[in-house]
N, CA, C and O atoms as a Tinker XYZ file with bonds, in Angstrom:
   448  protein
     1  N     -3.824000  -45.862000    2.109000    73     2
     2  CA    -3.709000  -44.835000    3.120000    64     1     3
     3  C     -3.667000  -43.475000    2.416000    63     2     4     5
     4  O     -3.036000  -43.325000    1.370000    81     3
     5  N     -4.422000  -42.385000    3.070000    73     3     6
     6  CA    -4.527000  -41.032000    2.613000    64     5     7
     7  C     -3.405000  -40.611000    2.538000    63     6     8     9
     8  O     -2.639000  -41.146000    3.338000    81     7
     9  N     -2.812000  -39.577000    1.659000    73     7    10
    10  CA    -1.818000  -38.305000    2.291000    64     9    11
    11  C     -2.036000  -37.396000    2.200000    63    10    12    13
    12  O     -2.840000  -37.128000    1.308000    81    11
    13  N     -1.431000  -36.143000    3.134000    73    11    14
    14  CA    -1.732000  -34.613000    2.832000    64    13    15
    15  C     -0.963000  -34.166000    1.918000    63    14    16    17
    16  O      0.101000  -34.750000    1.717000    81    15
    17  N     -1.387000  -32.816000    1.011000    73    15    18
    18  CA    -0.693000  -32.705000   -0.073000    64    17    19
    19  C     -1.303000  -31.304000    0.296000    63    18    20    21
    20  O     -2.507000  -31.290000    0.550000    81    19
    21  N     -0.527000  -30.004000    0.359000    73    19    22
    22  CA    -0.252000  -28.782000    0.721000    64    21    23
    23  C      0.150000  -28.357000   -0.792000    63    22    24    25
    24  O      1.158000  -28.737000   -1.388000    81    23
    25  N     -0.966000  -27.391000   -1.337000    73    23    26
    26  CA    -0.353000  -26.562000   -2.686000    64    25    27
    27  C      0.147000  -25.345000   -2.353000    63    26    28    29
    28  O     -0.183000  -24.633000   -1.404000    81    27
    29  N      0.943000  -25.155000   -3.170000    73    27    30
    30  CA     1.737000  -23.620000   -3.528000    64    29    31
    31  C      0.958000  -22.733000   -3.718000    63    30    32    33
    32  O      1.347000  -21.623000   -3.356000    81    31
    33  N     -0.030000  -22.799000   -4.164000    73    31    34
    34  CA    -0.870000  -21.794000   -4.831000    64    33    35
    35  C     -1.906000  -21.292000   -3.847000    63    34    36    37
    36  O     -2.173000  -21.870000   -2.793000    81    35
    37  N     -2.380000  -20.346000   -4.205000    73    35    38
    38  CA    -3.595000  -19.134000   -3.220000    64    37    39
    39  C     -4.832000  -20.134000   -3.775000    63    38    40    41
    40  O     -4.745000  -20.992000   -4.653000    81    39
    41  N     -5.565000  -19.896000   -3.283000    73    39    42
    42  CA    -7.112000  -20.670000   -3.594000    64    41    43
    43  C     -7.508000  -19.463000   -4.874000    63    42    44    45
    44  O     -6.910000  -18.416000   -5.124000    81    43
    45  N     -8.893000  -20.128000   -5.634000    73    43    46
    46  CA    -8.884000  -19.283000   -6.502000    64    45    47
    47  C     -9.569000  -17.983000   -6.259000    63    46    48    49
    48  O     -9.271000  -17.012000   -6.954000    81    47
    49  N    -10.604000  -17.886000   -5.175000    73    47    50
    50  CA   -10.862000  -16.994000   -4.838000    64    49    51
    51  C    -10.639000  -15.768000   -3.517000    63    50    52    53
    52  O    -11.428000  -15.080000   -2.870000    81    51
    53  N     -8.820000  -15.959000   -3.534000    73    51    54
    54  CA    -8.389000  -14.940000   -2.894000    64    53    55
    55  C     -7.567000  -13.910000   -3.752000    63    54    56    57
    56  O     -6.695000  -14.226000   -4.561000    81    55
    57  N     -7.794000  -13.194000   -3.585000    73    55    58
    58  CA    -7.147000  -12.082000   -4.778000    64    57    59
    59  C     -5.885000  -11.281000   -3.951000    63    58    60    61
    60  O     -6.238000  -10.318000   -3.270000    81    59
    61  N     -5.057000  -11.478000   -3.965000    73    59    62
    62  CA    -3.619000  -10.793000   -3.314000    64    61    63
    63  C     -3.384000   -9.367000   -3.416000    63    62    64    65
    64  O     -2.710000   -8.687000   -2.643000    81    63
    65  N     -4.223000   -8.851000   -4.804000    73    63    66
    66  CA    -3.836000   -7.376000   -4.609000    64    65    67
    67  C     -4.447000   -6.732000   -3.543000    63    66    68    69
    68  O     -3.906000   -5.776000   -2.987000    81    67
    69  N     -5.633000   -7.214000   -3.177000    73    67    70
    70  CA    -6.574000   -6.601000   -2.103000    64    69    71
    71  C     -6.284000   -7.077000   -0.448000    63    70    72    73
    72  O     -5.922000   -8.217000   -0.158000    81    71
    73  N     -6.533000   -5.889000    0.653000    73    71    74
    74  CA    -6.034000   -6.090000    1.821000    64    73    75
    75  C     -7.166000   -6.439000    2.344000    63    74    76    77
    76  O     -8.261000   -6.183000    1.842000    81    75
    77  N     -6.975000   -7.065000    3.415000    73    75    78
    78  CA    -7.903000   -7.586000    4.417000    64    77    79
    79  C     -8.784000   -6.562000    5.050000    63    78    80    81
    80  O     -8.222000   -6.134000    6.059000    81    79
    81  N    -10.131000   -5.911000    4.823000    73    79    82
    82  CA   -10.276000   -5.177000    5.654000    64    81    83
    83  C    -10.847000   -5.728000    7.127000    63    82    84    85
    84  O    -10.922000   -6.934000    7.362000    81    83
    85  N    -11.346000   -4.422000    8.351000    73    83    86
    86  CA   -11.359000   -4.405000    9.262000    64    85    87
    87  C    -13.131000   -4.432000    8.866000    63    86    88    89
    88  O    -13.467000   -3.958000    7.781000    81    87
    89  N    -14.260000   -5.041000    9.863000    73    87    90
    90  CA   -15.706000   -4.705000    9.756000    64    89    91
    91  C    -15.651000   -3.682000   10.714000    63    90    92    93
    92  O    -14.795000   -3.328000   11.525000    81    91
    93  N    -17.259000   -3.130000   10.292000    73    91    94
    94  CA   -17.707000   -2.099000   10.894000    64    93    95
    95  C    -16.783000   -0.938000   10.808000    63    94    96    97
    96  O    -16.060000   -0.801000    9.821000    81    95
    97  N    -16.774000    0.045000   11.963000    73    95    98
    98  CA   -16.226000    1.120000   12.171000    64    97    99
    99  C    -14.976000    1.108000   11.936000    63    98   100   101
   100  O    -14.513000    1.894000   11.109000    81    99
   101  N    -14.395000    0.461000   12.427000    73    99   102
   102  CA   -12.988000    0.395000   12.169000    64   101   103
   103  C    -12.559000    0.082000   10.789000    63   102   104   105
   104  O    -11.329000    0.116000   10.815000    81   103
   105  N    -13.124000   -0.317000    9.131000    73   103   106
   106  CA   -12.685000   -0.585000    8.419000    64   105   107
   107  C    -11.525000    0.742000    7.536000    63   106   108   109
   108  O    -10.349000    0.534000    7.240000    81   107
   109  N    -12.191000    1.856000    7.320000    73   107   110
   110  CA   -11.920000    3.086000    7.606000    64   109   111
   111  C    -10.474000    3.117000    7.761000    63   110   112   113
   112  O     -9.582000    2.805000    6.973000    81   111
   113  N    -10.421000    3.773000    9.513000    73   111   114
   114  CA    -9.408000    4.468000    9.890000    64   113   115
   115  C     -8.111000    3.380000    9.686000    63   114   116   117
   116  O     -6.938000    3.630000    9.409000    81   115
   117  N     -8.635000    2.363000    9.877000    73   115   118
   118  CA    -7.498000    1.060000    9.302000    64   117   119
   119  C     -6.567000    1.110000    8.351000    63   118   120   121
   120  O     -5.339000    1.033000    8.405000    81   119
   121  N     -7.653000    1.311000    7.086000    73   119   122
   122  CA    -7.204000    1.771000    5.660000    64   121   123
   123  C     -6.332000    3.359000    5.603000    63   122   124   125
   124  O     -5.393000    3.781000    4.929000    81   123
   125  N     -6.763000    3.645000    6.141000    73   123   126
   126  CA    -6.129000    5.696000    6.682000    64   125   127
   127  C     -4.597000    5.007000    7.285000    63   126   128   129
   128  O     -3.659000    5.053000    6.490000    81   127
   129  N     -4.373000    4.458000    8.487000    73   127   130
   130  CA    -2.962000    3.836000    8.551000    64   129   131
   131  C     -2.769000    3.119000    7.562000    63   130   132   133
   132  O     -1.589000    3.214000    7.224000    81   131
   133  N     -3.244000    2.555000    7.030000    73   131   134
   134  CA    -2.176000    1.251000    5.428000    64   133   135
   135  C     -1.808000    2.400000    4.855000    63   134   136   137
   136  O     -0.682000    2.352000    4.359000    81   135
   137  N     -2.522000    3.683000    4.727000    73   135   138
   138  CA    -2.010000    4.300000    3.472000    64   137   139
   139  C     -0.903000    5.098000    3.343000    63   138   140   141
   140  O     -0.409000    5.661000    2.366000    81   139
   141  N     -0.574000    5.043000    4.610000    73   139   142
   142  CA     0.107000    6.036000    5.112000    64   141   143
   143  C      1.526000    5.527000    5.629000    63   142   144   145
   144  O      2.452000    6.244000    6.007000    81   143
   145  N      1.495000    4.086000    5.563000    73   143   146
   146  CA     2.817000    2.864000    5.648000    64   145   147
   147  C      3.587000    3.277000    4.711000    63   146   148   149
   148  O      3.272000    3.745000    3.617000    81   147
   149  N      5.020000    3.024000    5.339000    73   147   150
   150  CA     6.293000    3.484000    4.489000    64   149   151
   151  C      6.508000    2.015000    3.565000    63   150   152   153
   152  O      7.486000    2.033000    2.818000    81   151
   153  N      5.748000    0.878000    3.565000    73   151   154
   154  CA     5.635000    0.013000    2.617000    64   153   155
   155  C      4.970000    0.179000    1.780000    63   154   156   157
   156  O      3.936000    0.836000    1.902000    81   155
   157  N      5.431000   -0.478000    0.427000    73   155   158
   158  CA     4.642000   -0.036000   -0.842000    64   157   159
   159  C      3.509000   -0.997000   -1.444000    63   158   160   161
   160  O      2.544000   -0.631000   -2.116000    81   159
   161  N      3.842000   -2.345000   -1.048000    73   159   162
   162  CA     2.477000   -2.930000   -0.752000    64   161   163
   163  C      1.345000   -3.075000   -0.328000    63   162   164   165
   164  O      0.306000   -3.400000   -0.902000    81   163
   165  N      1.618000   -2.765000    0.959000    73   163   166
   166  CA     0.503000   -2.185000    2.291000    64   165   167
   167  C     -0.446000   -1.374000    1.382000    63   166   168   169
   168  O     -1.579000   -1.717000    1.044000    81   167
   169  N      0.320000   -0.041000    0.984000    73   167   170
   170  CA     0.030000    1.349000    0.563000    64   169   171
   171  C     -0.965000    0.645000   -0.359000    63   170   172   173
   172  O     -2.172000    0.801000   -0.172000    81   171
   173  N     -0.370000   -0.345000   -1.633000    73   171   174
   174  CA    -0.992000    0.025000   -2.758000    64   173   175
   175  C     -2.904000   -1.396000   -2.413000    63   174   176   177
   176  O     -4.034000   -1.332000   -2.897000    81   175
   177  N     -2.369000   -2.234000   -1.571000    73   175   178
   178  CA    -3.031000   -2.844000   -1.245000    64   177   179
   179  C     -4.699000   -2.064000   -0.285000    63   178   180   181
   180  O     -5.854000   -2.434000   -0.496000    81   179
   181  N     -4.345000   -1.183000    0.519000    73   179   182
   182  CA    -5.177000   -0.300000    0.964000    64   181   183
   183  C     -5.724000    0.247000    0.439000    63   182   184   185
   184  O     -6.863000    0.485000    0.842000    81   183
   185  N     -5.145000    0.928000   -1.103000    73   183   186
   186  CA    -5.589000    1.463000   -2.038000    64   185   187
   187  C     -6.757000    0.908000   -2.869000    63   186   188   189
   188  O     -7.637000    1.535000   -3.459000    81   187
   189  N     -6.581000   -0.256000   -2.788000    73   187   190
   190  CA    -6.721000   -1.540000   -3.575000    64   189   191
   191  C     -8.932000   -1.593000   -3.185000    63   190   192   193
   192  O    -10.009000   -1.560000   -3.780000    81   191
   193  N     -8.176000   -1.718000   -1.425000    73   191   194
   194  CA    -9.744000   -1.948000   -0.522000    64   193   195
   195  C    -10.340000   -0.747000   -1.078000    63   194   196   197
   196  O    -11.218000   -0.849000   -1.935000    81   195
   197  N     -9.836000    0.671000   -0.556000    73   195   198
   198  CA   -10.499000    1.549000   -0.372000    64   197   199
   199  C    -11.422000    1.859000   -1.812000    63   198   200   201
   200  O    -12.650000    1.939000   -1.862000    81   199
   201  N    -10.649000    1.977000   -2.727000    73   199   202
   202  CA   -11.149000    2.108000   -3.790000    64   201   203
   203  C    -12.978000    1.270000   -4.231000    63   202   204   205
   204  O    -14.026000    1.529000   -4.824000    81   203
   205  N    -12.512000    0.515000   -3.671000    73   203   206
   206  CA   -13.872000   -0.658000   -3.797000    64   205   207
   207  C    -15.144000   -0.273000   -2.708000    63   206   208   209
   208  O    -16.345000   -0.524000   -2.810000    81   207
   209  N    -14.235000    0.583000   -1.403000    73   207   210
   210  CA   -15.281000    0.694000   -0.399000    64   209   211
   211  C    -16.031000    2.548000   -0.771000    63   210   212   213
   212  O    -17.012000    2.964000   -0.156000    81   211
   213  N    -15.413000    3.250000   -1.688000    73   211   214
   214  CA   -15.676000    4.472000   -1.908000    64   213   215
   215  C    -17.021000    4.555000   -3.034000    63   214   216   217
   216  O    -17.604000    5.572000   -3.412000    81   215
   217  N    -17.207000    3.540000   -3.306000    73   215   218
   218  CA   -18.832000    3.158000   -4.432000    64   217   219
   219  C    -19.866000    3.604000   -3.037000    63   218   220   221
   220  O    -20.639000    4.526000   -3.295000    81   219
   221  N    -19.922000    3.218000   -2.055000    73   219   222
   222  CA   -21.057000    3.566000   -1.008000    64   221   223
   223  C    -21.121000    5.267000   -0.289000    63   222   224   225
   224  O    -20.437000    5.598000    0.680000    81   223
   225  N    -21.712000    5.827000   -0.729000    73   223   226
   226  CA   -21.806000    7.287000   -0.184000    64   225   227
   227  C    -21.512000    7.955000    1.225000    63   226   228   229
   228  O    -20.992000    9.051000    1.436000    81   227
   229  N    -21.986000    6.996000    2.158000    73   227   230
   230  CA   -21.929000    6.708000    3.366000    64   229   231
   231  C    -20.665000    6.553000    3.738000    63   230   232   233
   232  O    -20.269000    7.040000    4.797000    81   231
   233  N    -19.579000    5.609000    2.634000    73   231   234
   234  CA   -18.346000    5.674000    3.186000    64   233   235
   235  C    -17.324000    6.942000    2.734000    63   234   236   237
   236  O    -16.253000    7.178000    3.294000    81   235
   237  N    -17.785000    7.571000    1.802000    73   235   238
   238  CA   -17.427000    8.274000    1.354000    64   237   239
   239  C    -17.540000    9.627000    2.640000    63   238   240   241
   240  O    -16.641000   10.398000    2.975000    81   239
   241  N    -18.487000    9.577000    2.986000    73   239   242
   242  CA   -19.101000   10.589000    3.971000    64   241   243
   243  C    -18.213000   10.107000    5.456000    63   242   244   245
   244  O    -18.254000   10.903000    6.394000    81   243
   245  N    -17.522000    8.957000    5.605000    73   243   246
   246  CA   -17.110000    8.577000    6.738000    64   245   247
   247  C    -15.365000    8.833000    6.507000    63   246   248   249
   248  O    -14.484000    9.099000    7.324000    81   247
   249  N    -15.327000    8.626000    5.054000    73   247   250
   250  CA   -13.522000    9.207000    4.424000    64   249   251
   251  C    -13.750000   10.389000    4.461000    63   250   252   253
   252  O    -12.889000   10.748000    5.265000    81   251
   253  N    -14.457000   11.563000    4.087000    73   251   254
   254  CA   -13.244000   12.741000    4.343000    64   253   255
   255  C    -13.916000   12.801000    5.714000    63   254   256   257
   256  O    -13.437000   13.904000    5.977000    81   255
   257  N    -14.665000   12.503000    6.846000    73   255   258
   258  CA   -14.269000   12.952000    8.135000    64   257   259
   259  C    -13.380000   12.346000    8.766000    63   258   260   261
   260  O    -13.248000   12.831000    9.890000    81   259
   261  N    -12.660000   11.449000    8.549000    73   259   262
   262  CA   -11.796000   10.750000    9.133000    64   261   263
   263  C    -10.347000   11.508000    8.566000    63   262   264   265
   264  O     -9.218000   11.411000    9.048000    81   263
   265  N    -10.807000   12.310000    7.347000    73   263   266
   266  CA    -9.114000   12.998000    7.369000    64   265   267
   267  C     -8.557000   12.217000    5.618000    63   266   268   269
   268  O     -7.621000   12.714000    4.993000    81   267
   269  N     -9.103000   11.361000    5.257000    73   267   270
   270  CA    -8.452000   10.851000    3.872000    64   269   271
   271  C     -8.272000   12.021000    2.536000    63   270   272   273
   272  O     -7.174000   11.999000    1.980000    81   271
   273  N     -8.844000   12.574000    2.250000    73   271   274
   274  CA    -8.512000   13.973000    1.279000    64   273   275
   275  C     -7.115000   14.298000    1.596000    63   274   276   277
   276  O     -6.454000   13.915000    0.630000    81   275
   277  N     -6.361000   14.808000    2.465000    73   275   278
   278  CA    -5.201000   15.165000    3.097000    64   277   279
   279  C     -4.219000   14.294000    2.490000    63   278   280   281
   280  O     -3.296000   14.585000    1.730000    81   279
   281  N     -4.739000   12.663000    3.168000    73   279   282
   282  CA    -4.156000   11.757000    2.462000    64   281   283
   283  C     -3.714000   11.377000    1.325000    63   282   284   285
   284  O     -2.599000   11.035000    0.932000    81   283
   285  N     -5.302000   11.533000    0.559000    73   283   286
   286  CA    -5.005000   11.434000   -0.697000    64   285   287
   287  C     -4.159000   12.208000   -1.518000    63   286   288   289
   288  O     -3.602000   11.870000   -2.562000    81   287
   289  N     -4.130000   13.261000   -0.936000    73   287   290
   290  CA    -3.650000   14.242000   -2.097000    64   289   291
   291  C     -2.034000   14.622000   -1.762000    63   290   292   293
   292  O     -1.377000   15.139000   -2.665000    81   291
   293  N     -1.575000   14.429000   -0.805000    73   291   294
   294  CA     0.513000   13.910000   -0.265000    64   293   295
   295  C      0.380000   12.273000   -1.244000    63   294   296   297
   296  O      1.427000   12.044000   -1.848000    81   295
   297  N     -0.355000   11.549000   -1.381000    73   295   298
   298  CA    -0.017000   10.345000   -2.458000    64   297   299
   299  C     -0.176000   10.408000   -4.089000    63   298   300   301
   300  O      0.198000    9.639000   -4.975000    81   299
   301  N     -0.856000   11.593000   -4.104000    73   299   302
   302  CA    -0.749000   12.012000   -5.701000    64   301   303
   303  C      1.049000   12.736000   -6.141000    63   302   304   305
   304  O      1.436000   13.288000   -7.170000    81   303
   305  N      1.452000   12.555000   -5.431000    73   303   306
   306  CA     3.038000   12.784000   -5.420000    64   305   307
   307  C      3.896000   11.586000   -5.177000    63   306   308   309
   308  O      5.114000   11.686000   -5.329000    81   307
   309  N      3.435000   10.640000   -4.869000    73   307   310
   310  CA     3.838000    9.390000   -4.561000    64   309   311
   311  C      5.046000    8.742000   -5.843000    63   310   312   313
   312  O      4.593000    8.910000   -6.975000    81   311
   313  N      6.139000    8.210000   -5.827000    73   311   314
   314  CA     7.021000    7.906000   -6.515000    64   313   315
   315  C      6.373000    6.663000   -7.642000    63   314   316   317
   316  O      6.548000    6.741000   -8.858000    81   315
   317  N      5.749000    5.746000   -7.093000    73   315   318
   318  CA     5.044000    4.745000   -7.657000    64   317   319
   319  C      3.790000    5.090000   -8.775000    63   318   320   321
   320  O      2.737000    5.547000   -8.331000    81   319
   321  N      3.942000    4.866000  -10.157000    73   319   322
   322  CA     2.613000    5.250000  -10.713000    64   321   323
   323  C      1.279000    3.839000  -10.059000    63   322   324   325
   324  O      0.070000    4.022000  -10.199000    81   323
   325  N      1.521000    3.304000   -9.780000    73   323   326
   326  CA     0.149000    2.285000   -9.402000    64   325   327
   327  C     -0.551000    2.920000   -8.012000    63   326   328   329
   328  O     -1.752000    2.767000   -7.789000    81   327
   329  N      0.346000    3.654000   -7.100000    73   327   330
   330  CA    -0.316000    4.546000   -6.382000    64   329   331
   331  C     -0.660000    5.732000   -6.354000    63   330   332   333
   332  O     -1.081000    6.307000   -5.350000    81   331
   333  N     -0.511000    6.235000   -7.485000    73   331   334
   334  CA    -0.635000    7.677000   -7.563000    64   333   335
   335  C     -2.318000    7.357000   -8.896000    63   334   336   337
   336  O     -3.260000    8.099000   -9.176000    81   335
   337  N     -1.976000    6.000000   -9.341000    73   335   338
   338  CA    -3.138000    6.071000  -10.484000    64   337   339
   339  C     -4.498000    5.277000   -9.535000    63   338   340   341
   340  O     -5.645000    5.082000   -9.937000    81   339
   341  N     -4.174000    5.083000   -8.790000    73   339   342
   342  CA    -5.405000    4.591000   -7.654000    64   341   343
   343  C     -5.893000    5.360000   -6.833000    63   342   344   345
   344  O     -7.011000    5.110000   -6.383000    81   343
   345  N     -5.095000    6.643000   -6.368000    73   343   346
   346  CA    -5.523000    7.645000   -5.768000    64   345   347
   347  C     -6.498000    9.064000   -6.485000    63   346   348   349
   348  O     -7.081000   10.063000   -6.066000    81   347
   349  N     -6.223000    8.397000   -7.787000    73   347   350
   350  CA    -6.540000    9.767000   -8.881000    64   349   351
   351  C     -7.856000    8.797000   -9.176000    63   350   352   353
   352  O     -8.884000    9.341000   -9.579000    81   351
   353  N     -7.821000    7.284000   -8.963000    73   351   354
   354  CA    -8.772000    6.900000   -9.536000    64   353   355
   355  C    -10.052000    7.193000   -7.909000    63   354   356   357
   356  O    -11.203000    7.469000   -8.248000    81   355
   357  N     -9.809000    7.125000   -6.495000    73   355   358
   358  CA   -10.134000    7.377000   -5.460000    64   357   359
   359  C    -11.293000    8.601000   -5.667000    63   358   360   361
   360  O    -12.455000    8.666000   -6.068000    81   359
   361  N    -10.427000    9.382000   -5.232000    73   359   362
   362  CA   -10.312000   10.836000   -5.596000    64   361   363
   363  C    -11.780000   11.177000   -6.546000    63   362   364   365
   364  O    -12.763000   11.824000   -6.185000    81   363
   365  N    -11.558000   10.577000   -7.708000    73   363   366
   366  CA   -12.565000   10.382000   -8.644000    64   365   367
   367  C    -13.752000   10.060000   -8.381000    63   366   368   369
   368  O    -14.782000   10.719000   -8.518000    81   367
   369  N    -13.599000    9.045000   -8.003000    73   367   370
   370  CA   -15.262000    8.052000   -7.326000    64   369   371
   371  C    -15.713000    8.998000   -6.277000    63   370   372   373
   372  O    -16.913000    9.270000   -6.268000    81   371
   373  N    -15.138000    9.401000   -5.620000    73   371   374
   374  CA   -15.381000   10.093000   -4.598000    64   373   375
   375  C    -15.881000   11.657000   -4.690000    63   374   376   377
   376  O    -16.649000   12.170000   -3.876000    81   375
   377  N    -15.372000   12.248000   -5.704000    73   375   378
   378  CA   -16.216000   13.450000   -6.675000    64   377   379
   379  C    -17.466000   13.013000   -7.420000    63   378   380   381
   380  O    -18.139000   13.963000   -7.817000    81   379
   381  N    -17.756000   12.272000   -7.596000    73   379   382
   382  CA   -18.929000   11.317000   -8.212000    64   381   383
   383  C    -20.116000   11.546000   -7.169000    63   382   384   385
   384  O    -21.252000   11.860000   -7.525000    81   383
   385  N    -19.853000   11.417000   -6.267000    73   383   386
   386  CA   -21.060000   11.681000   -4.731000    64   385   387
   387  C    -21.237000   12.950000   -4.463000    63   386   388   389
   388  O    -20.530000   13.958000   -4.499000    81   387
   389  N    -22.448000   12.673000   -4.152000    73   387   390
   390  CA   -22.660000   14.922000   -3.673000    64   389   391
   391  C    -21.888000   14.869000   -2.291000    63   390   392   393
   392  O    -21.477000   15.871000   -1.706000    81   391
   393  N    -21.769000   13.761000   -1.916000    73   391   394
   394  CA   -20.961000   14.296000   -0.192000    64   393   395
   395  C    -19.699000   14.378000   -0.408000    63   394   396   397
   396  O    -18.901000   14.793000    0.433000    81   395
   397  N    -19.418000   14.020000   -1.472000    73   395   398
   398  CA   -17.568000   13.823000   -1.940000    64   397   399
   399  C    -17.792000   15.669000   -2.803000    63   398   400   401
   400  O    -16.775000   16.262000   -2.444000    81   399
   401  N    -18.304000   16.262000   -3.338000    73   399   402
   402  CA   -17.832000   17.807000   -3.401000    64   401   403
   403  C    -18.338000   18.607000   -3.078000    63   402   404   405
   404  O    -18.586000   19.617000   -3.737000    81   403
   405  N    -18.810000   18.253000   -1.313000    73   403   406
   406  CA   -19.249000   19.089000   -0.163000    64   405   407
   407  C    -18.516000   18.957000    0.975000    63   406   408   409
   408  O    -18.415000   18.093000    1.846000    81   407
   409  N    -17.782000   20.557000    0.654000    73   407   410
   410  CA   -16.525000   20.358000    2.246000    64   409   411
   411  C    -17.379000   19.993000    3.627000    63   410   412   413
   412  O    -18.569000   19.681000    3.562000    81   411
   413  N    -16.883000   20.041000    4.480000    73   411   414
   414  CA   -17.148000   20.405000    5.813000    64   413   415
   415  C    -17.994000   21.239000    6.218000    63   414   416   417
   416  O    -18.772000   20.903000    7.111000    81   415
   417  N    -18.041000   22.479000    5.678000    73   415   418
   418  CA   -18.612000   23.632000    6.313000    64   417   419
   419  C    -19.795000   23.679000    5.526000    63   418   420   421
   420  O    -20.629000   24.533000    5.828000    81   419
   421  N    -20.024000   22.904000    4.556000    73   419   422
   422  CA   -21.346000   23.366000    3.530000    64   421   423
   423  C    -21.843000   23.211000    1.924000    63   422   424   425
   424  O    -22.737000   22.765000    1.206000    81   423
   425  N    -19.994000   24.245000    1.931000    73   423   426
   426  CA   -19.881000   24.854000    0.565000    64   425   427
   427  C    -19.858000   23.917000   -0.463000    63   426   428   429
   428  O    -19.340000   22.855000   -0.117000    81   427
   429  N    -20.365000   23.974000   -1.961000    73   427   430
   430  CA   -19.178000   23.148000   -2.576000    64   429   431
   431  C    -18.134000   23.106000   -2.979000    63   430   432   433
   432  O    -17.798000   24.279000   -3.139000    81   431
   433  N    -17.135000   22.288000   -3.346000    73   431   434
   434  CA   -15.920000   22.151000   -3.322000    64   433   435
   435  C    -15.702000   21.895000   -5.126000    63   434   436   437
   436  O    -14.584000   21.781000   -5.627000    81   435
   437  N    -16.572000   21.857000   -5.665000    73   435   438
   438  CA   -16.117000   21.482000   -7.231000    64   437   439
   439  C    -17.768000   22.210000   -7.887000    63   438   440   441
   440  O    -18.890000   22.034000   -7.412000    81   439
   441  N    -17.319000   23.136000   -9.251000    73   439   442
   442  CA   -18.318000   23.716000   -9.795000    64   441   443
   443  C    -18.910000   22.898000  -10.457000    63   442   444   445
   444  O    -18.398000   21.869000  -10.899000    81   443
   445  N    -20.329000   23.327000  -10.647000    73   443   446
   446  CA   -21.044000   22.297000  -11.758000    64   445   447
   447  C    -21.344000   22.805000  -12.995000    63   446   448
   448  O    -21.870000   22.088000  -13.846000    81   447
């Protein structure tokens, strides 16, 4: 006769530091609330996604209209170095794109 046998362990291909994101439109503003959670997991876990979703230009172009710059930069003060070194690493990728050091209005935002 069979038995069930339930492991302790995560499968090997789920990775815990990373949060679940949301598809489509909503993946975004999702991540904009995690980051902004008075938990420090959430936070660093959001961090975790976003970071990975800021390689595509497009999302980059969909973070600062949604307001994340603001964000980012009240978490570069953050008590935790693993969130303050994910936001600097953010931040980064995101200066890397011509839409990441072009404000709103036009201008650019970083000299070349």
């Amino acid at each position: 006769m069979a038995s069930t046998r339930i492991s302790a362990q995560l499968p090997p291909d789920i990775d815990p530091t990373k949060a679940p994101i949301a598809f489509g439109r909503r993946a975004l503003p999702k991540l904009n609330e995690e980051i902004q959670s008075p938990e420090l997991l959430t936070q660093q876990r959001a961090l975790m996604a976003l970071c990975d979703l800021v390689h595509d230009p497009e999302k980059v172009y969909q973070a600062i209209q949604i307001g994340f710059v603001e964000n980012l930069k009240n978490l570069l003060l953050h008590h935790d170095s693993t969130v303050r070194q994910k936001t600097t690493e953010i931040l980064c990728i995101m200066a890397m794109h011509n839409v990441g050091r072009v404000d709103t209005k036009g201008s650019n935002t970083c000299p070349r």
